[in-house]
C-alpha positions, 0 to 999 in steps of 0.5 A: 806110314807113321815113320815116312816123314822121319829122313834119318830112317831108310824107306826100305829098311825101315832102319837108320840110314847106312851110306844113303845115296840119294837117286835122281828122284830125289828119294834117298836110301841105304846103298846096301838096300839098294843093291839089295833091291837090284840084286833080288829082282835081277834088275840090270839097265833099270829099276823103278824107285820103290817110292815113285817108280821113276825107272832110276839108271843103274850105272856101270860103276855100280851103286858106288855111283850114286850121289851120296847124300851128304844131307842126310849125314849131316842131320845124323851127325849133328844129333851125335855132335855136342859141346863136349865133343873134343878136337880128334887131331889136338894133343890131348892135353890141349883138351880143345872143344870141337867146332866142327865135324867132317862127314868124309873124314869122319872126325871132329875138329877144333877151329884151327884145325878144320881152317887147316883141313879147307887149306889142303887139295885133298881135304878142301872140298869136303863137307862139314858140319859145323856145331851150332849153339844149343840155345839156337835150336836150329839144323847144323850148318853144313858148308861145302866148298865148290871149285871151278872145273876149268880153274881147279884152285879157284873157289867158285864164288859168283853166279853167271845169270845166263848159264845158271851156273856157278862161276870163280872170279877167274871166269868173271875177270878173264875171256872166257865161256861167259864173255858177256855174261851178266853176274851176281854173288853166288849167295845172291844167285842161292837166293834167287833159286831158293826162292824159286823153290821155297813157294813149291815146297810150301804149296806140297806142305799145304796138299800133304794134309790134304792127301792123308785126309783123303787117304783116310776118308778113302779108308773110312769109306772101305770100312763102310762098305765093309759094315753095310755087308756085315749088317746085310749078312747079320740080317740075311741070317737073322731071316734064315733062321726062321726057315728050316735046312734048305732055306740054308741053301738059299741064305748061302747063295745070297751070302756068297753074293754078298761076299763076291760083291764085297770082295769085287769092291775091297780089291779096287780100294784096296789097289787104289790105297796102296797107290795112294799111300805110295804116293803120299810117302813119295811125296812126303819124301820128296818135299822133306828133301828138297826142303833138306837140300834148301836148308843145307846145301852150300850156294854153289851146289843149290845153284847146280842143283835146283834145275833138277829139283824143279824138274822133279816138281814138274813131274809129280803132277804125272804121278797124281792120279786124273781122278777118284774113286767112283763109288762103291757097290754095296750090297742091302738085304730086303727081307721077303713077305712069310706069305711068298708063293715060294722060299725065294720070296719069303727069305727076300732079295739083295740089291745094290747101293752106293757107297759114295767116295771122296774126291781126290784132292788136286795138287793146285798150289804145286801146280801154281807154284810152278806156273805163277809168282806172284809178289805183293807190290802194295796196299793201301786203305781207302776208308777208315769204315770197313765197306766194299770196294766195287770199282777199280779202273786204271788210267795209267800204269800208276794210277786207278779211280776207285769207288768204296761203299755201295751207294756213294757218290763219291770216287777218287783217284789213287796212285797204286803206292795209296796216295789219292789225288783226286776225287770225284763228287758226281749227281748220281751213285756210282756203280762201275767205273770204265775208261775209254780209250781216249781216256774219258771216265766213264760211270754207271749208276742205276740212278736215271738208267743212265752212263755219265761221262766225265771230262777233263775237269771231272764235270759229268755229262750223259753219255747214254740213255738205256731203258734198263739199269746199268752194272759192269762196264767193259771196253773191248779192242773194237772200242765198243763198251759193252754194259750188263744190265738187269731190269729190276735189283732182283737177282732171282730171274723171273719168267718176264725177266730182262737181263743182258749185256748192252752193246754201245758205240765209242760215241755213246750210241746204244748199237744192240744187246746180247739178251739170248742166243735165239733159243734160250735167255743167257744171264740170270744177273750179270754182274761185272764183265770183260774181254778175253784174248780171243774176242769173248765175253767172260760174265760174272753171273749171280742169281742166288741159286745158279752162281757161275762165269759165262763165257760166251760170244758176241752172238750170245753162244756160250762157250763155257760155264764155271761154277767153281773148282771140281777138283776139291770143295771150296768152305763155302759155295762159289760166289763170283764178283770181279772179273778180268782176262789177261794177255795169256787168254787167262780168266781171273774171278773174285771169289767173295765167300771164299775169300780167294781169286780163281785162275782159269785156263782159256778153256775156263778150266780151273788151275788155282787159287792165284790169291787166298785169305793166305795173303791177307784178301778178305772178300775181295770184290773189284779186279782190275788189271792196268797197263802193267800187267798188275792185278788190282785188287779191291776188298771187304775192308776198304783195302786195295791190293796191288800184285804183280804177278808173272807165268814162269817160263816153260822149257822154251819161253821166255823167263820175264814174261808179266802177266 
């Protein structure tokens, strides 16, 4: 476990890489060990890679086959290469410094000489690293020349966006398969893909930590339940002691229940450890290879091969367990009354306790890295004073009123590039602010129980009455506004409790409320609110002890309850503001205390974290989405944050689809 992460060391030989070859799983080995493998275990059409144990096709050909992994060669070449090592081909008495080293030829090489050994058909398509200076300090570069399959002289140089592939100029300037085809330099199109990848291998950086500590909580809790049966044997016989030889015979009986139980529970740790281990190594490999072929590989040969890479991203989530551990049986001693009516009595009895295990955590940030992308498109400051923004409300693809600081009156419009336009100084404090289809601004307070209105001219006027004190506004596709609203600033509900979301026409008349579902109240302290794609309500609720996001429909059945992620534990307790639902059906919530914007499936099930503290967020509170598909959001710090952000495509969607 110590070595796994060290790449110039084979996996199965524990030794320096000899001829690696890396298979379709992307974990790498000796070829000999390989063979080795296949050869001890009679494998003949398949075997399992012993990291993953993906069933990895054994060729005709043989081992030979297998791609070699000229990744690795390099960085073995490189910790060899140094300044003083001398051109192999260069008259001796030239003494001229090598530049570069050709893994195939296995030779060193001065400038002029590596030009010449590019320029011949037999050399030209070799890999060479080339020496990096020592106060560089980085990974020699390793180039790699690609040439077209239908024009065997032409170096591909461009990347044919809707092949995916790589492409010479002959392809581009003549009829040919990509007749129509749309293009880009190949390094242009490398960086398309490492970008791609980039944010996958960063998220697996993130959980492999995350892993070894679970790893290492699932060992501490193997030793615990190892000593709770050593304290318990430790006392058993402390007790037996007491009694004379055939208390022995009992004393024994209750050690081997003891063992039993012990040896029952090792075993499914045990199991469970090594799987665990054997994906954290896969893992690990995986990660630092990718990273390896990201860093090294030549655009063209990134381009050919990031599709495989991502595709052997997408399948590690198959290889992570669904769940943990439940917990362990440990067996506890109870010492007997001397006074029993019989020996059993006296010596005492054994039962049975939990030993609690970790969770297992969730690779999220893979999963996200796969499914989302999402791009910082601006920032801004609304206030010099660091206060909460509670309100965002977009009235064009540019533009959004936006409220800082609770209890002002005060709301101004701001273009997402953080230039304001306008402001608004109105009679009442503003709590929400929504937009009506026509376009009207709308703006609750809890001053006078009441929602204004606002013309074109900014001049307010109600816009209705309500006999209770208004919070998040939301319109729905019916044109109706639907309003939370609490009877009193108390967030902890009483017995004599009012709390409900008010149902109100286009034209400002109340129609009615969803206050419960004709058994049991629904909200405890409806904060901000919104629509899903199919018609439901999805409502932040934030009584003290019973946070959660309700998902419900307008006959006040509830369909759903979250109250946090239960794959992992958050820093600190789930804490909900800001609520918005985009085109896909997916939730997204403000999470304040963790400083974090959750992403919930149409089912309310967790995916990710689609923003953390990572970028920048400090609890966010308002959310907003405006007719682009960006993601507003608005902080602790009077910041707001613009993102876009994109579900990537699957295998039949379509790749520019914004969120």
């Amino acid at each position: 476990m110590s070595k796994m992460n060290d790449p110039l060391q084979c996996g199965l030989c524990l030794k320096r890489h000899r001829d690696p070859r890396i298979l379709t799983c992307f974990h790498s080995f000796c070829r000999e060990c390989i063979e080795k493998l296949i050869s001890s275990k009679k494998y003949k059409v398949s075997f399992p890679c012993p990291f993953c144990q993906t069933e990895i096709g054994i060729p005709k050909a043989g081992t030979k086959a297998y791609p070699e992994n000229f990744y690795i060669r390099a960085m073995q070449a490189s910790a060899a290469f140094s300044t003083i090592s001398t051109c192999d081909t260069c008259d001796e008495t030239k003494e001229e410094s090598a530049s570069s080293r050709c893994l195939e030829c296995e030779c060193n090489y001065c400038g002029a000489c590596i030009a010449r050994h590019f320029v011949s058909d037999t050399t030209k398509k070799h890999h060479v690293i080339e020496l990096c200076k020592p106060e560089a300090k980085s990974i020699t570069n390793l180039t790699h020349k690609t040439f077209c399959d239908k024009h065997k002289n032409e170096e591909t140089t461009f990347y044919c966006m809707l092949c995916e592939i790589p492409v010479c100029k002959e392809c581009v300037s003549k009829v040919s398969d990509h007749k129509g085809h749309r293009y880009k330099s190949i390094a242009e199109g490398a960086k398309e893909k490492r970008d791609t990848i980039s944010p996958i291998i960063k998220s697996m950086h993130e959980y492999l930590p995350i892993l070894r500590e679970y790893l290492e909580e699932i060992k501490s809790s193997k030793k615990m339940l190892g000593d709770y049966a050593a304290d318990s044997i430790k006392e058993i016989k402390a007790r037996c002691q007491l009694l004379h030889d055939e208390i022995e015979k009992i004393s024994k009986s209750l050690e081997e229940q003891v063992q039993k139980n012990e040896d029952k529970e090792n075993e499914r740790l045990d199991k469970h450890v090594q799987m665990i281990e054997r994906l954290l190594k896969s893992l690990s490999y995986t990660t630092g290879s990718s990273e390896d072929i990201a860093n090294l590989a030549s655009d063209s040969e990134f381009v050919m091969i990031c599709a495989k890479l991502q595709n052997r991203f997408k399948k590690i989530n198959q290889e992570v367990p669904t769940s943990g551990l439940i917990s362990c049986e440990s067996s506890n001693f109870h010492p007997g009354d001397l006074q029993g009516k019989n020996l059993h009595e006296m010596i005492g009895y054994c039962d049975e306790s939990d030993v609690k295990m970790p969770l297992l955590p969730i690779p999220w940030g893979l999963r996200m890295a796969l499914t989302f992308e999402v791009t910082l498109v601006y920032s801004f400051k609304v206030s010099d004073a660091m206060d909460t923004i509670h309100a965002i409300a977009p009235v064009s693809e540019k533009e959004a009123w936006v409220c800082c600081g609770w209890g002002t009156n005060k709301m101004d419009l701001w273009t997402r590039e953080g230039e304001k336009k306008k402001t608004a100084t109105l009679p009442i404090q503003v709590d929400d602010i929504c937009v009506k289809p026509n376009g009207e601004i709308l703006v609750s307070s809890y001053d006078g129980k009441k929602i204004v209105k606002l013309d074109k001219d900014l001049k307010p006027s109600d816009f209705a009455q309500l006999n209770w004190y208004p919070g998040g506004m939301t319109f729905t596709k019916k044109k109706e506004l639907l309003v939370c609203a609490v009877d009193s600033y108390v967030t902890t509900r009483s017995n004599s409790s009012r709390r409900m979301v008010i149902r109100i026409k286009e034209d400002g008349t109340v129609l009615d409320q969803i206050e419960d579902n004709g058994f049991n109240e629904v909200f405890c302290a409806p904060y901000r609110l919104y629509e899903n794609m199919i018609g439901d309500i999805c409502v932040t609720d934030r009584e003290e002890t019973n946070v959660r996001v309700t998902s419900l429909t307008m006959d006040g059945v509830i369909k759903q309850t979250y109250t946090g992620p239960k794959e992992m534990v958050t820093k600190k307790p789930f804490n909900p503001f800001g609520v918005v639902s985009d085109k896909y059906g997916h939730v997204i919530v403000a999470d304040w205390s963790n400083h974090a914007v959750h992403i919930l499936d149409i089912s309310g099930q967790f995916i990710g974290f689609l923003l953390t503290e990572k970028n920048g967020i400090r609890g966010p509170n308002a959310l907003a989405l405006d007719k682009e598909g960006h993601l507003w959001v608005g902080d602790t710090k009077s910041t707001v944050w613009v993102f876009q952000y994109r579900r990537k495509a699957d295998e039949h969607g379509s790749s520019n689809s914004t969120a």
